[in-house]
C-alpha positions as CSV (number, residue, x, y, z in Angstrom):
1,X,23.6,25.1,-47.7
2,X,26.1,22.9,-45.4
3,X,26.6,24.9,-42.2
4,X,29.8,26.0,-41.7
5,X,29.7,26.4,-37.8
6,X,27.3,25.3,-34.7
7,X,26.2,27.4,-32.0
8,X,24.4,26.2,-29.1
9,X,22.6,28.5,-26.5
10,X,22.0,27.2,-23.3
11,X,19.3,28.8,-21.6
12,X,17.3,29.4,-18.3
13,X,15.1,32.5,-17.0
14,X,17.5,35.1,-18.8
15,X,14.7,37.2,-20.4
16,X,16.9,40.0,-19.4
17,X,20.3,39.8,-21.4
18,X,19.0,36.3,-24.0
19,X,18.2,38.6,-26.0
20,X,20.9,40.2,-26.7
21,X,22.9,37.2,-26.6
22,X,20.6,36.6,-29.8
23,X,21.5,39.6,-31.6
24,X,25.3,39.0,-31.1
25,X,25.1,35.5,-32.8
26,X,22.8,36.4,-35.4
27,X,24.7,39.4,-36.8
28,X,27.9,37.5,-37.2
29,X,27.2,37.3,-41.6
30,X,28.2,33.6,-41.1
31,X,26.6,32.3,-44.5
32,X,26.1,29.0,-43.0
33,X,25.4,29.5,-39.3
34,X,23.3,26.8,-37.9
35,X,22.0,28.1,-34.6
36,X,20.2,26.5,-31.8
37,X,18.9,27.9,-28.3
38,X,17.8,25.1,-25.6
39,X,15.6,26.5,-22.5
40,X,15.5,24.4,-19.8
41,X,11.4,25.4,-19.6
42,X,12.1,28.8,-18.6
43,X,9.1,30.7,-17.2
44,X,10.2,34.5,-17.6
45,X,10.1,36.4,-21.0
46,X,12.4,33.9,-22.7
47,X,10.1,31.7,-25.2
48,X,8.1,35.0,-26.4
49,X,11.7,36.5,-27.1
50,X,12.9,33.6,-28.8
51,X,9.6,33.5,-30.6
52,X,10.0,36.3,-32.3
53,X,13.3,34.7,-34.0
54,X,11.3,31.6,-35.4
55,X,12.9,32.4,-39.3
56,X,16.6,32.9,-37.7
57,X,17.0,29.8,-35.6
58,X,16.1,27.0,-33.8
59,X,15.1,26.7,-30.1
60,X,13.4,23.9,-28.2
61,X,12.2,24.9,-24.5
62,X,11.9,20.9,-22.1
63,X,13.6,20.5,-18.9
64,X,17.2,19.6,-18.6
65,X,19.3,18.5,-16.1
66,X,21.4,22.3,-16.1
67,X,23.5,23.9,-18.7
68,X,25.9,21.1,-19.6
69,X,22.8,18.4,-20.4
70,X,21.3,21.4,-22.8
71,X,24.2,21.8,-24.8
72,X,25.2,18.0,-24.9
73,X,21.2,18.1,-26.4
74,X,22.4,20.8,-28.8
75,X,25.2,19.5,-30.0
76,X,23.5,16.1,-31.3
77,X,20.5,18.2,-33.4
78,X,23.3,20.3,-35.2
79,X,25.8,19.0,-37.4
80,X,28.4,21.8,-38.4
81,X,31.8,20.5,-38.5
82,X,32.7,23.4,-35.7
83,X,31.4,24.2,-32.8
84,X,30.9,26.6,-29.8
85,X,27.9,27.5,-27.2
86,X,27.4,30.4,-25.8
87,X,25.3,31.2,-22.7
88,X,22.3,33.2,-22.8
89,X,23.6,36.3,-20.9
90,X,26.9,36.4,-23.2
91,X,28.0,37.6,-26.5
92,X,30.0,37.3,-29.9
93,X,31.4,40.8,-30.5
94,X,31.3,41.1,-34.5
95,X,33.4,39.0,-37.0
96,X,33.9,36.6,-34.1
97,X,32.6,33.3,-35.7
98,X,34.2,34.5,-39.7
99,X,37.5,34.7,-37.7
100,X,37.1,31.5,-36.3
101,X,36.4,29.6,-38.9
102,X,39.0,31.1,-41.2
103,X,41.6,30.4,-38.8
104,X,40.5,26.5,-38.6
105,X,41.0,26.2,-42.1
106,X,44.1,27.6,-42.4
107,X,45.2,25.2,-39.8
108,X,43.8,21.9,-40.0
109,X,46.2,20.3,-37.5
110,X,44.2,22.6,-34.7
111,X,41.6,21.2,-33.3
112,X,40.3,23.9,-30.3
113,X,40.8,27.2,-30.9
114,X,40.3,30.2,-28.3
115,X,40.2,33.5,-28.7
116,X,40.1,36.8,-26.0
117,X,37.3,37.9,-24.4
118,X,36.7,40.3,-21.7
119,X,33.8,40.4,-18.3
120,X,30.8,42.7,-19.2
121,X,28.3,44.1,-16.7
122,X,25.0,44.7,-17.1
123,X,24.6,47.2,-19.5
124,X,27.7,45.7,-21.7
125,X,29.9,48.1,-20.2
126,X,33.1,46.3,-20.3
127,X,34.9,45.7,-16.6
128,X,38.2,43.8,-17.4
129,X,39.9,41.8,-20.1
130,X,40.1,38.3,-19.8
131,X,43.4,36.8,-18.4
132,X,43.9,34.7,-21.9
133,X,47.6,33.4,-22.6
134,X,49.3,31.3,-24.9
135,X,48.7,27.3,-25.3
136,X,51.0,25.4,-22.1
137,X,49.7,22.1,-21.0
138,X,51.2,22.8,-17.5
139,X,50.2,26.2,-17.0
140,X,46.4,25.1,-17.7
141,X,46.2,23.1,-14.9
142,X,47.2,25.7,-12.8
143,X,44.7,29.0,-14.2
144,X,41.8,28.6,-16.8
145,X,43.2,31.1,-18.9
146,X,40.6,29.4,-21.5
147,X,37.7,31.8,-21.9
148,X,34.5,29.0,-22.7
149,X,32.7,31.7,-24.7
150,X,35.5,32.7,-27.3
151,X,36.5,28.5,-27.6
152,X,35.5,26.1,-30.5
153,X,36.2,22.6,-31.1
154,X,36.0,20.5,-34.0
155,X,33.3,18.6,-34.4
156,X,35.5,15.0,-34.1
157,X,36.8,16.1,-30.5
158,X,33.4,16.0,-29.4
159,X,32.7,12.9,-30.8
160,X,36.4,11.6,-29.7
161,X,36.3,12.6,-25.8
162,X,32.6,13.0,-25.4
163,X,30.6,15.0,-24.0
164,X,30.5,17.6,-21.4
165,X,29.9,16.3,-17.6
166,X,26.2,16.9,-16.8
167,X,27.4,17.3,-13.3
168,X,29.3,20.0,-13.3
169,X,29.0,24.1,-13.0
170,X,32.6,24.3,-14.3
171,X,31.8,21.8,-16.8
172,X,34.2,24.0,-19.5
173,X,37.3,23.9,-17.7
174,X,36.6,20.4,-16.8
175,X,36.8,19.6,-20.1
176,X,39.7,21.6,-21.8
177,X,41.7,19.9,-19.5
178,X,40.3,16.5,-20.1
179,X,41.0,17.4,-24.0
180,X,44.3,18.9,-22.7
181,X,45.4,15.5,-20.8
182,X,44.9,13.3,-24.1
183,X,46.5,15.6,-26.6
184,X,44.3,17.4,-28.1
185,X,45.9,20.7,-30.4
186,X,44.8,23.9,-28.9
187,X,45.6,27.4,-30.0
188,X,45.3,30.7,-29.4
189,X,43.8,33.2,-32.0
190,X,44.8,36.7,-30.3
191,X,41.5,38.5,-31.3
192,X,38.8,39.7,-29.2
193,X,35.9,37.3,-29.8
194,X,33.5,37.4,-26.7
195,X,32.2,38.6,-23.4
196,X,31.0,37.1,-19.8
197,X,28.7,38.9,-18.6
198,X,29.0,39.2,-14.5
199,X,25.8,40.1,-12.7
200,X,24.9,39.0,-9.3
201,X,22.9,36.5,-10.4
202,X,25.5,34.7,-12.5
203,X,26.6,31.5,-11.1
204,X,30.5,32.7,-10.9
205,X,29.5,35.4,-9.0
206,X,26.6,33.7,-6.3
207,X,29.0,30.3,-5.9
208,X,32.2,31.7,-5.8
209,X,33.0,28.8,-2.9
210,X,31.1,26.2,-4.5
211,X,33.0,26.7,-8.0
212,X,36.1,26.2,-6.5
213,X,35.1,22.9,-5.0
214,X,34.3,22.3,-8.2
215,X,37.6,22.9,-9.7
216,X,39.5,21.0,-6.6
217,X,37.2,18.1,-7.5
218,X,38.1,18.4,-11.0
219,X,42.1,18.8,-10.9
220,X,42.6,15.6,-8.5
221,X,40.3,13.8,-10.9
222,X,42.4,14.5,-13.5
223,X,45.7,15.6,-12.3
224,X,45.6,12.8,-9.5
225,X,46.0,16.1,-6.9
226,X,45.1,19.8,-6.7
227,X,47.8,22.5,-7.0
228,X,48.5,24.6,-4.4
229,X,47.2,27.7,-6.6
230,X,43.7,26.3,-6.9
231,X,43.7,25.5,-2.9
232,X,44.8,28.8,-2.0
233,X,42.1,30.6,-4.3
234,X,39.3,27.9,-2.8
235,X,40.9,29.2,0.8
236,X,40.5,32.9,-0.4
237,X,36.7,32.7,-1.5
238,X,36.2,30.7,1.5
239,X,37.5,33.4,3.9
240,X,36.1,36.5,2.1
241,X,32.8,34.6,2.7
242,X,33.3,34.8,6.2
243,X,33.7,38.3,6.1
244,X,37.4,38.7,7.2
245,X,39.1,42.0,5.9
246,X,42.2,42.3,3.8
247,X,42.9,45.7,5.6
248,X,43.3,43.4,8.7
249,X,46.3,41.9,7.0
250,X,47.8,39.4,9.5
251,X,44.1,38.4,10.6
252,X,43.2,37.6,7.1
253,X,46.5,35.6,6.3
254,X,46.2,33.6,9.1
255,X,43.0,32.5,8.2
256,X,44.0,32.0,4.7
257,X,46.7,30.0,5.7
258,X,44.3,27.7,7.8
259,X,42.0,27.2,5.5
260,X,44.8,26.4,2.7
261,X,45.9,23.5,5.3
262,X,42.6,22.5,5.4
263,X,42.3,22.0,1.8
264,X,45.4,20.1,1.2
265,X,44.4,17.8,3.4
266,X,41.0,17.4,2.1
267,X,41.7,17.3,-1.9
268,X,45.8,16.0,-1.6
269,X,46.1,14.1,1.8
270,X,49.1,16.5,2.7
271,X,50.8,20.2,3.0
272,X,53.0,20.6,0.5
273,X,56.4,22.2,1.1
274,X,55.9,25.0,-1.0
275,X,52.1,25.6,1.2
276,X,53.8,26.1,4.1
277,X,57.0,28.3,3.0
278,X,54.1,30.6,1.1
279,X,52.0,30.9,4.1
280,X,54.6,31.2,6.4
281,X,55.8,34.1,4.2
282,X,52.2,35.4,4.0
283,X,52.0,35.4,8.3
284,X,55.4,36.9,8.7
285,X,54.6,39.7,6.4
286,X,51.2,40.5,7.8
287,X,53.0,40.2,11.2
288,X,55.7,42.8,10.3
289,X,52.5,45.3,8.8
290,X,50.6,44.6,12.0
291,X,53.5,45.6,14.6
292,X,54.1,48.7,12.3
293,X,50.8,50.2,12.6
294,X,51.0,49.6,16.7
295,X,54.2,51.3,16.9
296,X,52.4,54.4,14.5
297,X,49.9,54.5,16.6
């Protein structure tokens, strides 16, 4: 039977959720689901786990050069005419892929489609939903609002744009916008089709700083400068690093602010106008808190 649909699973040392991850794809009742899991060589519980799914898939465990080069790998041994990869510490909630590829042949002229999703913890308890919006160009390069685990692409923008950047963590928003920039169709299916699981040993979670160096990088690449949104939330995970409250208000601005200077210049060459009428807003707010509380006391 032609598959209908690739999935890819990219995986490393997650004995602990892959599993699961597993059972999410594999009880989808996709007829033709052609499923692969590529391990990096992981050396925790993984390749017994995925052992015991021999009849239901195929995995390959060799060394990689990180998540992006194992589902590039992926992508080549499968040949569906859609696909999507999912990490090994996420999950399809049910009817996800059916939905998917009902909705691409009802509408041939799409070629990505995204669903919802929502951040799980540990125990699949669900935290928050996804901030998922509409299809806008402009407003993409601003927020991911793209969830990577409820997207799939057609086959031929794959083989179009090529393939995702081996050298990336944020290798999935690098590349909707890359598709974005050169006109690919995008839509949004408003269903819930997937989770990201947050744990502190995801990569969101332990890089927060270095992620958003990433995406700086990224937007100037491909926007030829990063907006001001992206510096100030670089700025933000650089200061909570340090340790500076938010219940020391003008403290914390200021050293939002700075840092926000200190991106511009690094990423765009310049403050914008609009940086320094936000901060300046930001400073004379937390001043005006501050001065309260000493006159309170």
């Amino acid at each position: 039977m032609t598959p209908e649909i690739s999935i890819i699973t990219p995986s490393f040392n997650q004995g602990r959720f892959i599993e699961r991850t597993l059972k999410s794809v594999l009880s989808q009742n996709v007829p033709a689901l052609e499923y692969i899991v590529m391990d990096g060589g992981s050396t925790d519980e993984t390749v017994s786990i995925l052992q015991q799914y021999d009849t239901q898939l195929k995995w390959l465990t060799e060394k990689d050069q990180g998540p992006s080069d194992a589902i590039n790998r992926g992508i080549q041994r499968t040949s569906a005419p859609i696909i999507g990869w999912l990490n090994s510490d996420d999950i399809y909630y049910p009817g996800a892929l059916n939905a998917v590829i009902e909705y691409f042949m009802a509408h041939p002229e799409v070629e990505v489609v995204y669903g919802d999703a929502c951040h799980i913890d540990e125990n699949d308890v669900v935290l928050e939903q996804y901030p998922t919006e509409n299809w806008d160009w402009e407003r993409l390069t601003n927020v991911c609002f793209i969830s990577q685990p409820a997207a799939f692409l057609r086959r031929e923008v794959f083989l179009r744009h090529g393939a995702l950047d081996i050298l990336l963590r944020n290798m999935d928003y690098e590349y909707w916008l890359r598709l974005g920039k050169n006109g690919v169709r995008f839509a949004h299916l408003p269903k819930l089709l997937a989770a990201t699981r947050l744990h502190p040993a995801a990569f969101t979670v332990v890089a927060r700083v270095a992620g958003h160096q990433s995406i700086n990088d990224i937007t100037r690449r491909h926007l030829g400068r990063t907006p001001d949104r992206w510096l100030f939330n670089y700025a933000h995970a650089v200061v909570e690093s340090k340790g500076f409250s938010r219940d020391h208000r003008l403290r914390f601005v200021i050293a939002v602010s700075l840092t926000s200077y200190y991106a511009a210049l690094r990423w765009n060459r310049c403050i914008s106008r609009p940086m320094l009428q936000t901060t300046a807003r930001w400073i004379g707010g937390g001043a005006k808190v501050t001065i309260r509380e000493v006159l309170a006391r």
